[in-house]
N, C-alpha and C positions, 0 to 999 in steps of 0.2 A: 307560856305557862308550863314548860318541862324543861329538863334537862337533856343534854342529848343519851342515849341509851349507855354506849361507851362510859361514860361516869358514874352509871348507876350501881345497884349490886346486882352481877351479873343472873339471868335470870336459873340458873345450872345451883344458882347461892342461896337462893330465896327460902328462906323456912314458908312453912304453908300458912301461917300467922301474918309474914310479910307478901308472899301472894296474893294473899286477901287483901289486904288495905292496899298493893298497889294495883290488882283490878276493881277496888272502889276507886281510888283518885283516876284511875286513867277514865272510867266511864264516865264520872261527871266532868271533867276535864275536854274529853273527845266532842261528847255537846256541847261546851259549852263554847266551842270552835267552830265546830258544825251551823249552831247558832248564829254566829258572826260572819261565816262566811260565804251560808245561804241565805241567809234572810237577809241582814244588814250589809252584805257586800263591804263588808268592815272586818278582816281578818287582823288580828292581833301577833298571829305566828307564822313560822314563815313555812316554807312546802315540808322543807327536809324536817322539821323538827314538828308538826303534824303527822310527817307518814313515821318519822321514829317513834312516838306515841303506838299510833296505831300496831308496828311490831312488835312493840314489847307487849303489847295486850297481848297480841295473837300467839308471842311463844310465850308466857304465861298460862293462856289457856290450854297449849298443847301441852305445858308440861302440867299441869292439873286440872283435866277437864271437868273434875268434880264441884268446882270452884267458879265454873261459866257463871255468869250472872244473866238472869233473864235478859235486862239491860243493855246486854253485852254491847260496845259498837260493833263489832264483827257481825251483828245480825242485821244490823241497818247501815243505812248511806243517806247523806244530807241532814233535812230537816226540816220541818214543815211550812207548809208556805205564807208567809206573812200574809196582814189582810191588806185592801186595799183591791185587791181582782176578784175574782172568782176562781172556786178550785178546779181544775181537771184532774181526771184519775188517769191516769196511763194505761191503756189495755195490754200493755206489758211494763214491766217495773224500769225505770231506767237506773240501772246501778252503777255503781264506780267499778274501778278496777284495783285491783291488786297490783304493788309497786313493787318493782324491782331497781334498786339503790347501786350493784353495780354488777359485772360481768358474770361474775359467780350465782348469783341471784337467777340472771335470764339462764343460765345452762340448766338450775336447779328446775326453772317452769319447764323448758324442752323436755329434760329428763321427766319431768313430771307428767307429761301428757303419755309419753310412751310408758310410763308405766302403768297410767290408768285403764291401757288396754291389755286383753288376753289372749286373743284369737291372733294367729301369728298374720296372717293377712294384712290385719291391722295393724300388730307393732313392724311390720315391714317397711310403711307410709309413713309410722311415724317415728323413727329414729331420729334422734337430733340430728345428725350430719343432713336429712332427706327433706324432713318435716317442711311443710310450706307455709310461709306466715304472708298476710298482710304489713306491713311496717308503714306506719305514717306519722309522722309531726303529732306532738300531743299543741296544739294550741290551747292557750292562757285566759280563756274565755269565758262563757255561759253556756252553758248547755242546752239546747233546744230542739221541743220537738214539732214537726211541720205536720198536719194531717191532711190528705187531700181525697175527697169523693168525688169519682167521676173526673178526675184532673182537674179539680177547681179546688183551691186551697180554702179549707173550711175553718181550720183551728189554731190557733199557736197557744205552746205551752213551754213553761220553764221546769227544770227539771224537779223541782224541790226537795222531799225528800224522796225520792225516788219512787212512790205509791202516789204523789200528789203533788200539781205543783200547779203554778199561776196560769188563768188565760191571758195571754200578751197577744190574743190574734193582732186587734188594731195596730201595737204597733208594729209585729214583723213586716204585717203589710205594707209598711213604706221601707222597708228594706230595699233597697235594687238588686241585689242578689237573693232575693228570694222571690221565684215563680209565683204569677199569683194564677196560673194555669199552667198545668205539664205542659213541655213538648213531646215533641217524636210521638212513639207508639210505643203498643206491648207493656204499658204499665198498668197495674192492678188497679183496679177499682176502687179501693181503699185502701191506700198506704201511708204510713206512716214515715215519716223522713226525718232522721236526725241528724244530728250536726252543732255547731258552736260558731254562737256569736259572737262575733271580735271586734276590736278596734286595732288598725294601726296606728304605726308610729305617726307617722306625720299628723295623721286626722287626730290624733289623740293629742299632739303637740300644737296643733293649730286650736285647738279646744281647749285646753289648758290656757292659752293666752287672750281668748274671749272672755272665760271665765277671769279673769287676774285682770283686767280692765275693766269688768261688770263691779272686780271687789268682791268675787265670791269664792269661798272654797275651791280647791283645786284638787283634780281627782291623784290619787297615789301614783298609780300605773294604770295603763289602758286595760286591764282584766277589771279592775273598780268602774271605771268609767263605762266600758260595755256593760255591765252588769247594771249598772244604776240610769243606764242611758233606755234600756231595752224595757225599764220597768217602771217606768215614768207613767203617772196616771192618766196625762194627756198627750196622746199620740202626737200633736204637730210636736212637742219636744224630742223624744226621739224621731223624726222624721230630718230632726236640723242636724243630728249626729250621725260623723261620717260610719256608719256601722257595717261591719259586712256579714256573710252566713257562708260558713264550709260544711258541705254536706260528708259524713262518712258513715252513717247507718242505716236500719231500718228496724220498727218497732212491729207495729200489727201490718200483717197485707193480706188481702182478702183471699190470692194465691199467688205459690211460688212465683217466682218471678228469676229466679240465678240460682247457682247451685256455687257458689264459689265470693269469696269478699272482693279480687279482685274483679270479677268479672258486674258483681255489683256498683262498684263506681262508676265501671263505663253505662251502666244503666242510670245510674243518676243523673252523671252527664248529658248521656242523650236526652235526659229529660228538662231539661235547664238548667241543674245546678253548679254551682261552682263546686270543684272539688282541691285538694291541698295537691297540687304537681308533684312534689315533692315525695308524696308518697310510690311504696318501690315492694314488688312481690318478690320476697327471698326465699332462695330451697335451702336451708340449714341454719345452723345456729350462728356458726363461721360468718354466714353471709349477713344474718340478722343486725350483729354485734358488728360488722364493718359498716353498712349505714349510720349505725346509729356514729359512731366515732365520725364522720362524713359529715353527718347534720350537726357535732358539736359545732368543728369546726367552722360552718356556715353558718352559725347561729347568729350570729352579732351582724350580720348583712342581711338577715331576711327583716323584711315590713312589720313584721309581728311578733310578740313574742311567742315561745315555743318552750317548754320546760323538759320535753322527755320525748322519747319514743314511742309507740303503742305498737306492739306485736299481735297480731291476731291469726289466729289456724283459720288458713283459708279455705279450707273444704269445708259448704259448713254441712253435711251429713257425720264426720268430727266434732263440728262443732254441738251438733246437737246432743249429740250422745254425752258429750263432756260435761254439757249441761251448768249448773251454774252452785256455789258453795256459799251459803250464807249471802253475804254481800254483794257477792262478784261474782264474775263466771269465770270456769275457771280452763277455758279456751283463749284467755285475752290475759294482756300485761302490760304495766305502763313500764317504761325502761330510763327510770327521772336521772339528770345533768345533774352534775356535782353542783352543791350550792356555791353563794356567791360570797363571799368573805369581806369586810372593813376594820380596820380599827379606830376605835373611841374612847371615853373616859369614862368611869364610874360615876356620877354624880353625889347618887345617894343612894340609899337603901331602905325603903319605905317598907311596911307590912299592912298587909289587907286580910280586913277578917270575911270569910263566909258563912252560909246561912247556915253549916253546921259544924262552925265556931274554928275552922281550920284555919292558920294561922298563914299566909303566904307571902313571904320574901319577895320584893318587885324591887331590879335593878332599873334608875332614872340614869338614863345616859344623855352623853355630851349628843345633840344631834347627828346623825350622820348618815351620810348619803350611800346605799348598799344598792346595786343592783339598779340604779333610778330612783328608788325608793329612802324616804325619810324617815329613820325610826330612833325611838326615844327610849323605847322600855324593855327590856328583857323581865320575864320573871323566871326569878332561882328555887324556883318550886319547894324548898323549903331548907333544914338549917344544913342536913346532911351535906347537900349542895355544894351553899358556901363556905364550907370547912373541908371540903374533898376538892374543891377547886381553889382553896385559900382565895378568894374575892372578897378586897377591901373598899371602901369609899376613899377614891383619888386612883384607882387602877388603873392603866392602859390596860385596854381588853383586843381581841378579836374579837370580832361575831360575825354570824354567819344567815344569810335566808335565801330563799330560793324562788324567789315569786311574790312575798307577800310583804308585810308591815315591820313586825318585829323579829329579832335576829334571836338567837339563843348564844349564850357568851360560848364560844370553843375554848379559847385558853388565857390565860394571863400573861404580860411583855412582864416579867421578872425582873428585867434591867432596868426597866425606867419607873420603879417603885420607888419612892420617898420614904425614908423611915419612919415619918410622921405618920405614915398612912397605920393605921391600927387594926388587927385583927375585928370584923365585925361581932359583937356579939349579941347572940338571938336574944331576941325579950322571952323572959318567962311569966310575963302576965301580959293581960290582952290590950291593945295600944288603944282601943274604942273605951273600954268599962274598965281598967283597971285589976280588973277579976286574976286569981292564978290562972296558967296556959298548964296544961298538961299535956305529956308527951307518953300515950298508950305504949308497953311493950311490944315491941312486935314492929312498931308503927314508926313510921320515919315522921310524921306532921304534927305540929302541935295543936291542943285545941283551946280553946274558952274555955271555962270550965262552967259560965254564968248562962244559962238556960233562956234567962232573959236578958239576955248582952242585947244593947241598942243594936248591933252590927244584924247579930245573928235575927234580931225580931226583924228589922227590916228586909233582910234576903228571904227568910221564910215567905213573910206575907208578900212578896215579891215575886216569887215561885209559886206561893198559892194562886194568886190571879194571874200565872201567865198562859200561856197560849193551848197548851198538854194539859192544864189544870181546871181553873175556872172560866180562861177567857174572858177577861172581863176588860171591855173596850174603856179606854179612857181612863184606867186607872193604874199609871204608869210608875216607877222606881222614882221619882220626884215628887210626887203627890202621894204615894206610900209616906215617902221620909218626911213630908212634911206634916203629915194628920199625924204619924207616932210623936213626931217630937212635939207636937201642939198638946197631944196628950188625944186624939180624936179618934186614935185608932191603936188596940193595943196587942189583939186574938184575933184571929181569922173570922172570930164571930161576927165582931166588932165591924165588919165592912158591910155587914148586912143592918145595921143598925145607923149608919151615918146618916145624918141629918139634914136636907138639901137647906135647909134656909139657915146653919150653922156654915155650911161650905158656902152659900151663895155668897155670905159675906167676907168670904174672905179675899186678902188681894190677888188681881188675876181673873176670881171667879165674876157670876153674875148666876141671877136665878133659871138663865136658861140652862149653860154650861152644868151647871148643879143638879137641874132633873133628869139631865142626859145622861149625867155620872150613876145616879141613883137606880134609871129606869134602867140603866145597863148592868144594873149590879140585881137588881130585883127578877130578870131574866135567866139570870142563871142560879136561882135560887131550886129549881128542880136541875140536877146533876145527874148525870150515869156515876156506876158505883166505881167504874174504871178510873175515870177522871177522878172522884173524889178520895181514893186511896192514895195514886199521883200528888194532888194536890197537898198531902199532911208530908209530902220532905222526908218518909221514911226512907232511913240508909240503905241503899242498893234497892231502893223502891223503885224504878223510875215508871215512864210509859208501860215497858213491856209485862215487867213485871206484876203491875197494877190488874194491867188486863187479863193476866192468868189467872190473878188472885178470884178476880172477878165472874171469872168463866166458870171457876170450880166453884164457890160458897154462896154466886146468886145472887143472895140478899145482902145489905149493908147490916142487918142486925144479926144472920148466919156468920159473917165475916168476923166480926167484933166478937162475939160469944166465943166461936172456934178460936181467934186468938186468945181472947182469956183463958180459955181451958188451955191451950198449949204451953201456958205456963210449968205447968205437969209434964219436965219431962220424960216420963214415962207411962205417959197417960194417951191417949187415943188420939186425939186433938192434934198433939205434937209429929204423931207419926204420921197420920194425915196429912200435914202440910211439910213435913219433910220429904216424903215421896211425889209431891209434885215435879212434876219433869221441870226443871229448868228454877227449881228455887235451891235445894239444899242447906246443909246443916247452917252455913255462915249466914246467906240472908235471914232463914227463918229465925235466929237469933236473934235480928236487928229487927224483925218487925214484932216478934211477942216481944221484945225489951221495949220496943216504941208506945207498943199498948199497954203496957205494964206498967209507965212509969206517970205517976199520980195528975201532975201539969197537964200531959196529952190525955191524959183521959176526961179534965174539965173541960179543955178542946174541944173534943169527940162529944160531949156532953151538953154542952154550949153553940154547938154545929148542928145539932139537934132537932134546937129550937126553932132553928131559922132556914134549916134546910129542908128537902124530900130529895132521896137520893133514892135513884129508880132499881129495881131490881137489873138484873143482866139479861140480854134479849142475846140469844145465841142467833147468830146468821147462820142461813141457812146453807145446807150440807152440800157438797158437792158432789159432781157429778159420776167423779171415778169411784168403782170399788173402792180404792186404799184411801180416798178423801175422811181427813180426819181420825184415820186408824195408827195405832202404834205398831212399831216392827223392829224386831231386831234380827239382824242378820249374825250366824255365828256359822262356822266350818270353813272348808273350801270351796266356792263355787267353779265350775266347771264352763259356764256358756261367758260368762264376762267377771269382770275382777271385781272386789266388794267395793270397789270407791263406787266403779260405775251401778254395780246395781242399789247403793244409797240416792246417788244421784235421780238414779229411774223414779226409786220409791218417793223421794223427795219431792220430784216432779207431778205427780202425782197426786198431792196434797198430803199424801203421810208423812209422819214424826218416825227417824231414827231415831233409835238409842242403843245405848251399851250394853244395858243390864234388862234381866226380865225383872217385871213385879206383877202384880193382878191384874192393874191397868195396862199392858200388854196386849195388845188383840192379837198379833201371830211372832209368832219363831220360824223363818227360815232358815233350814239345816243345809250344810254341804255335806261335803267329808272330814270324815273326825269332826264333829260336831264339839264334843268336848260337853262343862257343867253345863252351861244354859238352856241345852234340851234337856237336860236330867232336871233340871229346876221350872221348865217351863212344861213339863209331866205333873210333876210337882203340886204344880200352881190350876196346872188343868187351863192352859193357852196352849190355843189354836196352833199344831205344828204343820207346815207346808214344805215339803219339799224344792228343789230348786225346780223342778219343773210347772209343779202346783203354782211357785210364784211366778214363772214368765208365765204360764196360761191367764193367773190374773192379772198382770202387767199390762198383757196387750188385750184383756177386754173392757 
């Protein structure tokens, strides 16, 4: 569902109009992958054209930080975890890593850790030439986390969205490579043990022809097949899959246990598990970057797949201090393989509308085989696209993926084009309802322009009830489309209102099926207010956003009012929820335009009726001084460099930011402090000096 970076407008190009729209498309875009290839083990896109997604958000945001969307994917990783288990919380978050695409990239991380330190001591150890990393195999797997008390394996868990993911204990436990009691000695009491489930080759290819004799689906590649082997609701099924477990981390441990990454593996080891051989403790960059060229070249001979590198600083009293940046930490680096390349044909060129009427080019290709993998569909993410890349129906294409399902087209064979083949041209009305498509200034995508486009009601109410929203069990994207088109279901209202003995009768249904639908719909008829602003699809709304909303205005009738009055912009209201940290002028735009506009407000009005949406229950405060306090850091500090003293504060539970405003609780000054002490006098916020704030740091 992108384009690769390189064809876009470069991000140095971007008017702030087109910034905007494309950190809207990347963030519903990045879930909506995330989605596919946490929870459904169904990824759509392939690694390289995922992580090129994910950079162009991130230097986007660097170049207009004003412009972050609460939303952001940069603040999270995965996705939440399907139902069918039960949830576990992580007593530490398990996050992805930040990718490095190719040589330049990993010198840029080296460079980067030495310059997040001050004290010469330190940048002595960490010089890139010195630096010491971990370097291991990235294996193509599921991420898992092992819990054990007393050296008895008590817990398994998957990674989901890295705050919450599935209990899989039953089936690890029939894993053979996972201890169901430590050996040796000297491990903690309570440790946590991570690592990634895999399949190999063979077991994956002796699998594949069980399954093709049975007449059943056959998995893509062994990363699909582990993933959907490990999450089977009945353990003897994963029990029959050849599965295996590489240990390479550790989450909560009740005490130290190493002082160093390598020296952690051999503790793993002695504790039973298996660990990746392959992995190699290197002193510099030099040496980092010749492994990695090492492992390409053995790639094609090891049992498993493997897609990248992962560099990790192995002191970890470094590692701690470096601490962790949004998503990932930023002590670690993946170091991903050039992707895998084929050529095929264009077949067609379909459009698919979404739930808020965006228009989206999908190239159907001739099949073909990339990497192991069978893939059919490229999408050309919209018209810019296929007009900067001249992409006709009947092309010979390249494309390219790295791990997963579908390729992203790289270029066109120009010689073996047919004259016949005809420039594509984009529709300017919408392919579902017929309605004009309009193409915003600014904006590269087109939309519906019909409010109520069959397309756009279906993905709405689709998004209403999904899992971030109303959760509502058993009322799926096919029983959606089937009540709108019956005429059964039209407004979000409309689902609270369905009739079990009108559904009992329908084909498929029965009167049991029908009260389950209903008693499932009737349960979440009291809502949090978080969910319920989520659930109304407002633009750049999503999860995160929802719940800021939520935090500040309380109430669901505070919420609504404040937006109506923000229609004023120069009225109270408006500046109100523009100084919320983490909305700004663009969102706040989209959600009074959203409340503003006559339709959502019979919505809102008709939700009413049938709903109780509970005030906001704040959880409770944490434990550190800076828990929950705002901070801005402004001067020179003197004891450590400003990344690492955000990092501290970050750790901590406090929000940086850039700027002072009321809601500020302190101003740390250095040297030459500059306006933001002069503004935070001003304001009458809390000034601390750099010593005031290590004193409150470390109590």
């Amino acid at each position: 569902m992108s384009r690769a970076s390189k064809d876009e407008t470069p991000v140095d190009k971007l008017s702030k109009a087109e910034a905007k729209a494309e950190l809207k498309r990347l963030a519903a875009e990045i879930t909506h992958h995330d989605r596919l290839y946490y929870q459904k083990d169904a990824p759509e896109i392939s690694d390289a054209e995922y992580d090129a997604l994910r950079r162009r958000n991130a230097a986007i945001e660097a170049r207009f930080p004003d412009l972050i969307r609460a939303d952001s994917p940069s603040k999270r990783v995965g996705a939440p975890p399907t139902t069918g288990f039960a949830k576990v919380r992580h007593p530490h978050p398990m996050l992805s890593l930040d990718n490095a695409m190719d040589e330049d990239d990993v010198r840029e991380f080296f460079k980067g850790v030495r310059n997040f330190f001050r004290a010469p001591e330190d940048v002595k150890r960490v010089e890139p030439d010195r630096i010491a990393v971990m370097a291991e195999p990235k294996i193509d797997g599921l991420s898992c986390s092992l819990r054990y008390e007393g050296g008895k394996l008590v817990r398994g868990a998957t990674r989901g969205d890295g705050i919450t993911g599935e209990d899989v204990t039953r089936n690890v436990e029939t894993l053979g490579t996972v201890p169901k009691r430590l050996e040796g000695r000297f491990w903690p009491d309570v440790i946590e043990v991570r690592g990634e489930v895999y399949m190999e080759h063979p077991g994956f290819a002796a699998l594949n022809r069980e399954r093709k004799k049975a007449d059943e689906p056959l998995f893509a590649n062994p990363r699909n097949a582990a993933a959907g082997s490990l999450r089977q609701l009945d353990p003897a099924i994963t029990a029959q899959r050849p599965l295996k477990f590489f240990a390479y981390a550790w989450g909560e441990a009740s005490e130290p246990f190493t002082k160093s990454h390598a020296d952690a593996l051999k503790h793993l080891k002695a504790w039973g598990f298996v660990t990746d051989p392959h992995s190699k403790l290197c002193h510099g960059v030099e040496q980092a970057l010749a492994f990695h060229r090492d492992m390409a070249a053995k790639r094609a001979s090891l049992p498993y797949d493997i897609d990248g590198i992962v560099y990790k600083v192995n002191d970890l009293d470094l590692e701690e201090r470096l601490g962790f940046v949004s998503r990932a930490p930023r002590w670690a680096i993946a170091h991903k393989f050039p992707a895998q390349q084929a050529q095929t044909v264009v077949k067609a060129i379909e459009i698919q509308v979404g739930r808020q009427g965006t228009l989206t080019p999908v190239a159907k290709l001739e099949p073909v085989t990339v990497g192991g993998v069978v893939v059919s569909n490229a999408s050309l993410h919209n018209e810019d696209e296929i007009k900067d890349k001249d992409i006709r129906v009947g092309d010979t294409v390249i494309v390219q993926r790295a791990g997963d399902v579908i390729p992203q087209i790289v270029e066109i064979i120009k010689d073996s084009r047919h004259e016949k083949h005809a420039k594509f041209k984009f529709p300017h009305e919408c392919p579902v309802c017929g309605s004009p498509a309009l193409r915003v200034e600014g904006e590269a995508a087109w939309y519906c322009t019909n409010i109520a486009c069959p397309a756009q009601a279906v993905e709405r109410l689709r998004h209403f009830v999904s899992r971030e929203a109303f959760d509502i069990e058993g009322l799926g994207e096919k029983h959606i489309a089937e009540f709108w088109q019956d005429g059964l279901l039209k407004t979000p209202a409309d689902i609270f209102r369905l009739d079990p003995a009108k559904i009992a009768k329908r084909e498929g249904w029965g009167e049991t099926s029908a009260r389950k639908l209903t008693a499932a719909i009737d349960a979440r008829r009291d809502v949090t207010l978080d969910r319920f602003i989520n659930a109304l699809g407002i633009p750049q709304t999503g999860p995160a956003t929802a719940k800021l909303l939520a935090r500040h205005y309380r109430s669901y009738k505070k919420w609504r009012h404040a937006m109506t009055e923000a229609r004023d912009r120069h009225g109270a209201a408006w500046q109100e929820l523009n100084d919320l940290h983490g909305i700004g002028e663009n969102t706040a735009a989209d959600i009074v335009g959203f409340i503003a506009e006559r339709h959502n407000q019979r919505v809102l009005d008709e939700l009413e009726k049938e709903l109780r949406v509970a005030d906001y229950a704040a959880p409770a405060e944490g434990s550190t001084p800076l828990a929950g306090k705002t901070i801005v850091f402004t001067g020179t500090l003197e004891a450590m460099s400003r990344n690492e003293a955000k990092a501290r504060a970050e750790a901590l539970g406090a929000t940086v930011t850039s700027s002072v405003s009321a809601k500020t609780d302190y101003v740390v000054i250095g040297a030459d402090p500059g306006s933001k002490a002069t503004k935070a006098h001003e304001l009458g916020v809390k000034i601390l000096s750099e010593d005031d704030w290590l004193k409150l740091a470390r109590s």
